[in-house]
C-alpha positions in Angstrom: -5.2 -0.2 -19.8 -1.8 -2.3 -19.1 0.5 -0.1 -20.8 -1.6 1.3 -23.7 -0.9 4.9 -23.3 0.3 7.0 -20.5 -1.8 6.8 -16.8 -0.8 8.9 -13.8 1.0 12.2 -14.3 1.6 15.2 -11.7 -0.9 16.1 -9.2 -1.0 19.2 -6.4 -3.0 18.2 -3.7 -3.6 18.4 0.1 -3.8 15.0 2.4 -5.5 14.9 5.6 -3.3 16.9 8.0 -3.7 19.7 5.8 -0.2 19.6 4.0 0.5 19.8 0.5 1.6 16.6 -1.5 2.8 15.8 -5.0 3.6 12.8 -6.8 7.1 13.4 -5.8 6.7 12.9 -2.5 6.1 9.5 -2.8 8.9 8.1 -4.7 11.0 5.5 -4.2 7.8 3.5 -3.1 5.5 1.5 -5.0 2.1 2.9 -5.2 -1.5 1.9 -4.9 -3.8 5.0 -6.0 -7.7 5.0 -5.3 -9.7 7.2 -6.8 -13.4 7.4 -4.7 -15.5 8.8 -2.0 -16.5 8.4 1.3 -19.5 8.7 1.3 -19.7 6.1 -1.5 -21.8 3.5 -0.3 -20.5 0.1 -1.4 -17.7 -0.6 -3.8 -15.0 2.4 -2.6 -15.1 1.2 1.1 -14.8 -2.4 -0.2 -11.9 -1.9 -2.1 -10.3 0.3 0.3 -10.2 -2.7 3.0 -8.9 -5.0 0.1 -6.2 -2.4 0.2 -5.5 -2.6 3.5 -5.7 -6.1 4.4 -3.3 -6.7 1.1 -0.7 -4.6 3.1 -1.3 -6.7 6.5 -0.7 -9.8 4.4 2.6 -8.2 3.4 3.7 -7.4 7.0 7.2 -6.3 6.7 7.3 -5.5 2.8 4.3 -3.8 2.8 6.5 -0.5 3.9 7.4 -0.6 0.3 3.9 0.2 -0.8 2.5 3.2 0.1 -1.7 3.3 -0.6 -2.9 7.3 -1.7 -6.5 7.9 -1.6 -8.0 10.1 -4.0 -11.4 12.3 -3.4 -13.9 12.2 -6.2 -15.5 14.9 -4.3 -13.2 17.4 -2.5 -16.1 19.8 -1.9 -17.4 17.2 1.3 -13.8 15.3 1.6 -12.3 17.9 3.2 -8.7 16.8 4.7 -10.1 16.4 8.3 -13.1 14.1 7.0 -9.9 12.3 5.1 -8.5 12.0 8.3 -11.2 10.4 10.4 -12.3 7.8 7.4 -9.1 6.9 6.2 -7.7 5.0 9.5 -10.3 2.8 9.7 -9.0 0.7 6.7 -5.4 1.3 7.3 -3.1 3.7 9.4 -0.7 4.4 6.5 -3.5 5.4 4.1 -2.7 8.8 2.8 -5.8 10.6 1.3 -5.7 13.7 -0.9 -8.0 16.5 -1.8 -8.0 19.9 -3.1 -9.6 22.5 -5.3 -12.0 21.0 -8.1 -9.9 21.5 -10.3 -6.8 20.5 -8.8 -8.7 16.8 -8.4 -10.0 17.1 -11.7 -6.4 17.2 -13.2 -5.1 14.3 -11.3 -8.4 12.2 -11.8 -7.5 13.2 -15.4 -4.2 11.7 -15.6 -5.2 8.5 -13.8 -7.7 8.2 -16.9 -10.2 8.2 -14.4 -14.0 8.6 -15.2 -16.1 10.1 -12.1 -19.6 12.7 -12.8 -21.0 13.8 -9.1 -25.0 14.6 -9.5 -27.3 15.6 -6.5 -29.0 13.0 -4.2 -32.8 13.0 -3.9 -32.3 12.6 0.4 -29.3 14.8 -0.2 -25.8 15.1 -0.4 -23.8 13.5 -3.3 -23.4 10.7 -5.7 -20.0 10.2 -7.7 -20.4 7.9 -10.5 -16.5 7.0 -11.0 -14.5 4.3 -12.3 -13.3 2.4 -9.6 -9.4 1.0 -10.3 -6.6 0.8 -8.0 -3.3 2.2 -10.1 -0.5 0.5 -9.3 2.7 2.6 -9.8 6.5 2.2 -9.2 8.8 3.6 -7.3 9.7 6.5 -9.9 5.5 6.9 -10.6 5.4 4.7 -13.8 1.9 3.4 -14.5 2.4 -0.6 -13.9 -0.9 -1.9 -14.4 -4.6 -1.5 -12.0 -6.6 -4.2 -10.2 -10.8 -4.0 -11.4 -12.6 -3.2 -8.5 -13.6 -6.2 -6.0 -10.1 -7.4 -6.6 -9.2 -9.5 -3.3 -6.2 -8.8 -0.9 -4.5 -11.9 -1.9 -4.6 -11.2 -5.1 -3.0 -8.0 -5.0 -0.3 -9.1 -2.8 0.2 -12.1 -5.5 0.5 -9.4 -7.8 2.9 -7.2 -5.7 5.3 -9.3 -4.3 7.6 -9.3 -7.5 7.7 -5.6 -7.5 8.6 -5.7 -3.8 12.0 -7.2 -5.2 13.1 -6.2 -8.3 14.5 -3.0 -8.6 14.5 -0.9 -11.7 18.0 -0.3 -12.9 17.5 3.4 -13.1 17.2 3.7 -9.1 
């Protein structure tokens, strides 16, 4: 996926105080998109406290990077479920939902796999890919970390992009 074709793209979404967000609201930062649920039982919450322990190992520098959290399943994440998961694996953790559709587009764009089918107890199960997109500052795809990647390693990955600056910027 490092630079084969095109990954990420426009998205219209809501995050977890009910506002609505676009990809344009983030730039200027690197980012670190997650596509997953929370009700996911192992590998989403896993990664999404790699995430967050990569930007407490960045102290300081970590401002640059802002982590977005995608729903696989906006018909259970709704933006005030978003907001009470969310904090516990970091407080700048912005997480985004909307229509179906709406996440179907972005989870599109992100070349994101993800099929939801009924539970036999109940509730949910997403099937998804499970990357974490890293993007810079003006939303160009740089490259993803496989799921289970470790906070260090992301931060080892990171740290050059925290101080080069793109000439177009």
């Amino acid at each position: 996926m490092w630079n084969r074709e095109p990954v990420g793209g426009p998205f219209a979404l809501t995050d977890q105080a009910g506002r609505p967000r676009t990809e344009a609201d983030f730039r200027g930062r690197l980012l670190l998109v997650y596509f997953g649920y929370t009700a996911c039982p192992d590998v989403c919450p896993t990664d999404l406290m790699e995430i967050g322990r990569a930007l407490t190992l960045l102290g300081p520098d970590g401002d640059a990077v802002q982590p977005v959290f995608i729903t696989l399943d906006p018909e259970h994440d709704t933006a005030g479920l978003l907001a009470e998961y969310l904090p516990n694996f970091h407080p700048r953790l912005v997480g985004l939902t909307g229509s179906e559709a709406a996440v179907r587009r972005a989870a599109d764009a992100y070349k994101v796999y993800y099929e939801s089918s009924p539970r036999p107890g109940g509730g949910r199960a997403v099937e998804h890919s499970a990357f974490t997109y890293l993007m810079d500052r003006s939303g160009a795809y740089l490259g993803f970390f496989p799921p289970g990647t470790s906070a260090e390693r992301m931060v080892t990955i990171l740290r050059p992009h925290l101080t080069a600056r793109p000439a177009a910027e």
